[in-house]
N, C-alpha and C positions, 0 to 999 in steps of 0.2 A: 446581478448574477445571471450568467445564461447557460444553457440543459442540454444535455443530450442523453441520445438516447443507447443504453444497453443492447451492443447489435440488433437485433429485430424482434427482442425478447417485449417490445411496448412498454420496458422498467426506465424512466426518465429519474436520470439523477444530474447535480447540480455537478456544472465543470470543477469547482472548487468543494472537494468532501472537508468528514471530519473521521482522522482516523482515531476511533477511539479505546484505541491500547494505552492512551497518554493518561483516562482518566480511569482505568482498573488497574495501573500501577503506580510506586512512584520510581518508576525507571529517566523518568521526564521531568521531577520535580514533585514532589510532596503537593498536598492540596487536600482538603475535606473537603466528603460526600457533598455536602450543602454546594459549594466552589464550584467542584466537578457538575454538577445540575446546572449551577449556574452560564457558566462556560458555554455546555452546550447549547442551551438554553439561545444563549446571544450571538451564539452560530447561528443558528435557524433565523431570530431575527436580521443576521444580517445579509439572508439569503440561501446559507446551505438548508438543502436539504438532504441529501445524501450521505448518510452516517453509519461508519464502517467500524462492526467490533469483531468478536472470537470470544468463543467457550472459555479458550484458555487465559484470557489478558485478567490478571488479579484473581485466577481460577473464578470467572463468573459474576467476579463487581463490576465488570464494565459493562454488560449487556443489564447485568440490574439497576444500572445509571442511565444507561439508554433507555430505560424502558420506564423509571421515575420521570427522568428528564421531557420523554416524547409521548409518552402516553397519549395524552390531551391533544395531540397532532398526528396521531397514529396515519388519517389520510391525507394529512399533508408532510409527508415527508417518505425517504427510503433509506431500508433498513438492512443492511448486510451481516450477517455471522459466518462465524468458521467451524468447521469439527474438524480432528482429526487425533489430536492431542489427550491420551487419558491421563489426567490428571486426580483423574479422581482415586485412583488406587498405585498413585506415585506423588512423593513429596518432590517439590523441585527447590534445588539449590542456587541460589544467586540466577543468573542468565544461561544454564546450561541448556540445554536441548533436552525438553521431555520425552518420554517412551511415547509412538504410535502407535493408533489403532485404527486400520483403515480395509474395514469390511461393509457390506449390508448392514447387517445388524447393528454394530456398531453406529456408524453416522446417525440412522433412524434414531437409537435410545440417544444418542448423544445430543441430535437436533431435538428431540422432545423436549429433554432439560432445555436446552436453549430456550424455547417458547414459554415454558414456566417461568425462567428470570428473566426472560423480556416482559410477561406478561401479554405476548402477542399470538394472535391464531396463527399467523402465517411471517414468515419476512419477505420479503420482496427477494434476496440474492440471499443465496446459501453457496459458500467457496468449501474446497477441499484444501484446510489446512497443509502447507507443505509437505504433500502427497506426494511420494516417489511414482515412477514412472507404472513401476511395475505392479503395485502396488493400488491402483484404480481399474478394476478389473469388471466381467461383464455385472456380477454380481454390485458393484457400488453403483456403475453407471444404470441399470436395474432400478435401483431403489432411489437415486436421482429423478428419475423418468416418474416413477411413482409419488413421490413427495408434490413434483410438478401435476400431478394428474389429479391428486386429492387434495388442491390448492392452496398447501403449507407452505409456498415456493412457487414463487413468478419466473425466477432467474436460477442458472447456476454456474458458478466458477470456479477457477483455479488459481489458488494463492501459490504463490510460487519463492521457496527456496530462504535465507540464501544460503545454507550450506550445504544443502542435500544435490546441488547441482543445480540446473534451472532447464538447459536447454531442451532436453528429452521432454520435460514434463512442456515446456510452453509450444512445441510443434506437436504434443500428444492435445492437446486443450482448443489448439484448431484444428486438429485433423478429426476430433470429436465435437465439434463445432460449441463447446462449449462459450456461454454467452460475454463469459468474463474472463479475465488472463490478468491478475494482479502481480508486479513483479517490481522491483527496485528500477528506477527510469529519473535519467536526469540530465544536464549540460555534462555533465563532469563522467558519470559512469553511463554512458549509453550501451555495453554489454550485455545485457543481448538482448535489450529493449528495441534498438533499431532490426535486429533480427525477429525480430515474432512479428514487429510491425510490416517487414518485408514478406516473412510469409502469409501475411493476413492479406495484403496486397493479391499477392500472387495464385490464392488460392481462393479468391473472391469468395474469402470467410465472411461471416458474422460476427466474428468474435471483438469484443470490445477490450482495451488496456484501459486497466486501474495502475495510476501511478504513484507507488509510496515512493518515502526516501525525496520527495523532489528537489530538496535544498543538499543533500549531500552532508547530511548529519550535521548542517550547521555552517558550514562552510556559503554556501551561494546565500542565504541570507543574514550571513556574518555573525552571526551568533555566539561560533568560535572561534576568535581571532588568536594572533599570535600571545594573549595576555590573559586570553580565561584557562584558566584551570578548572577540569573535570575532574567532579568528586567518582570515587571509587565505584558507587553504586549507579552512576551517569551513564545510559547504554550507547552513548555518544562516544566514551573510552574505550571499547573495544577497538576501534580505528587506530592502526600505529601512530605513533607522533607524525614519522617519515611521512605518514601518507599525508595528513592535514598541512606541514611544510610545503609539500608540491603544490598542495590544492592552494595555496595563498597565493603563491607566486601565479599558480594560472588563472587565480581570479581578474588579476588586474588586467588581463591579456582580454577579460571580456567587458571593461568597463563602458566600452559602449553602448551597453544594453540599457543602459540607466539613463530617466529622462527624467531631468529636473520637474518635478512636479508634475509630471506624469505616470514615472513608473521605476519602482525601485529596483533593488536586483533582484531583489527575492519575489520582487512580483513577476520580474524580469523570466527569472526560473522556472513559475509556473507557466507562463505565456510561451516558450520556448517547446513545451509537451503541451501545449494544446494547439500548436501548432501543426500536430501531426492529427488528423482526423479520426484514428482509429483512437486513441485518447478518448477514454469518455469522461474522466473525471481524475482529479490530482488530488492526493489528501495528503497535504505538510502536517506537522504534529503543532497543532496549539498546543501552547504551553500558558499561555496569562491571553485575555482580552486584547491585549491592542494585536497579539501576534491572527485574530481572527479578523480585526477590522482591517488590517495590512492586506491579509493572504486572500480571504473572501472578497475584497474588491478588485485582485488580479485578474476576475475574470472581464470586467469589463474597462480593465486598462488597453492602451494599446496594441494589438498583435505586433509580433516582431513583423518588420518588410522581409521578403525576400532576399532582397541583400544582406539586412540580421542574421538570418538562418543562413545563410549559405556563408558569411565571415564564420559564425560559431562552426559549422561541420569544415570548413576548411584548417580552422586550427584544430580541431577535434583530430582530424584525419592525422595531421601534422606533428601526432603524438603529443597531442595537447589533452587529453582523456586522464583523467586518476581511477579509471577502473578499477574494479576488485581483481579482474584476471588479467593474463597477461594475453590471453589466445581461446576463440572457441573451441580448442580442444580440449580445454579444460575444465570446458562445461558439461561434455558428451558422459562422463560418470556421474551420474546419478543417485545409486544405491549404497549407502550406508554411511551417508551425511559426513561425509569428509569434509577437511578444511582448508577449501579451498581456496578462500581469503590468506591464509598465512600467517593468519593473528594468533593461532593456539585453542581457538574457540569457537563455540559454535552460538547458533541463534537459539534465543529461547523461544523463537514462536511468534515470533515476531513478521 
């Protein structure tokens, strides 16, 4: 496994995370408590160190699985949460989008609880759950600055979207030089991954990308093929069928990526975002053990050549992309989590 580092925050996390919304729900597949320790557990042996949860993933079993799970590694490892989401005085139904709360006060009382079911003094990154734009005001940035000063908080980021828009909030998170910019980033939907990465360039930011999603819900490391069937409660079926049809057909378009006995495609996947520098770390969703022995050793497969990356952005360009949008103008609204997927649905916080 090899590390980098959290723009200039000194927060070293491992190129390949563990995001773990997989093990405070079963949105990913069912699993007992005992399992979910396990899991993580043999992440960390197999090099991550970098392990990403939220308040809201199983309302607070995942951070209290991280926090069983790492206890006993506390200074070997890093440890990410989210606030934003109250769940606490809202039931949520199936995968809908919970009610926000996102003030001072709030985040404070909200990260506190965090620290009690982690069982930890401090986390190394603390993100603002799917934060509207408008919505992250001097008052939160305030109490951000404070949480860093009374060192409950090494790092701070911005989880971003998907339905509440993304683009506003990811040029609001480096123009605030926040340390972290977590956002959906991948071969297939580069929307508006390659755009923060561009302003991050050009504003010789600090700011780091955490990339979820990196396989494309299943697709880049075939998980989904044309013969699985997604059960109802699978947050992989939110995706229209039409979209996962395109995305087959463009897979084979990048079979090159695959090297016998060097690197598969789903390693291939992650290698292709750690290609870009401002990349600091890729968290795909284990779901069983071998998919961590697979994905944890992409970091020290192969890099793509240059001529890799530049066939993949040449068919990319060549409207070879399965994006969620169709245009960044339809990133530019922001407030009041529209759906701008087209699916009918929104994210639960994910």
């Amino acid at each position: 496994m090899n590390y980098r580092e959290l723009g200039t925050s000194g927060v070293e996390v491992s190129e390949v995370g563990f995001g773990a919304w997989v093990v405070g729900t079963d949105w990913w597949g069912d699993r007992s408590r005992d399992q979910a320790v396990e899991m993580v557990q043999h992440a960390l042996e197999e090099g991550v160190t970098f392990f990403d949860t939220g308040d809201v993933y199983g309302h607070g079993d995942s951070e209290e699985i991280i926090g069983d799970a790492l206890g006993e590694h506390r200074d070997d490892v890093t440890v990410s949460t989210k606030v934003g989401y109250d769940f606490y005085n809202n039931p949520q139904a199936g995968h809908g989008e919970l009610p926000k709360r996102m003030d001072g006060e709030w985040v404070r009382e909200a990260f506190d609880r965090s620290l009690d079911r982690l069982d930890f003094d401090y986390v190394d990154l603390l993100m603002l759950h799917n934060a509207n734009v408008d919505e992250v005001d001097e008052d939160v940035l305030e109490t951000l600055d404070e949480l860093r000063e009374e060192g409950k908080v090494e790092a701070v980021g911005w989880a971003l979207g998907p339905s509440i828009g993304w683009l506003a909030e990811g040029e609001a998170a480096v123009a605030e030089e926040f340390d972290a910019l977590q956002t959906v980033f991948n071969v297939f939907e580069q929307t508006p991954g390659r755009h923060f990465i561009d302003e991050i360039r050009e504003a010789g930011a600090d700011t780091s990308v955490l990339a979820r999603v990196p396989h494309s819900s299943g697709l880049l490391n075939e998980q989904v093929t044309p013969d699985t069937e997604l059960g109802e409660g699978d947050h992989r079926s939110h995706r229209p069928e039409e979209w996962y049809e395109t995305g087959w057909e463009k897979l084979e378009s990048i079979r090159f990526l695959e090297r016998d006995g060097e690197r598969t495609m789903g390693q291939a996947a992650i290698q292709w975002l750690l290609a870009h520098d401002e990349v600091a770390s890729v968290t795909p969703t284990f779901r069983t053990t071998d998919d961590v022995d697979e994905w944890a050793a992409a970091s020290e497969t192969p890099p793509l050549s240059d001529e890799e990356y530049e066939r993949v952005q040449d068919l990319h360009d060549d409207n070879f992309g399965v994006d969620r949008y169709d245009g960044m103008d339809s990133l530019r609204s922001s407030v009041g989590g529209e759906d701008l997927d087209g699916t009918g649905k929104k994210s639960a916080g994910d």
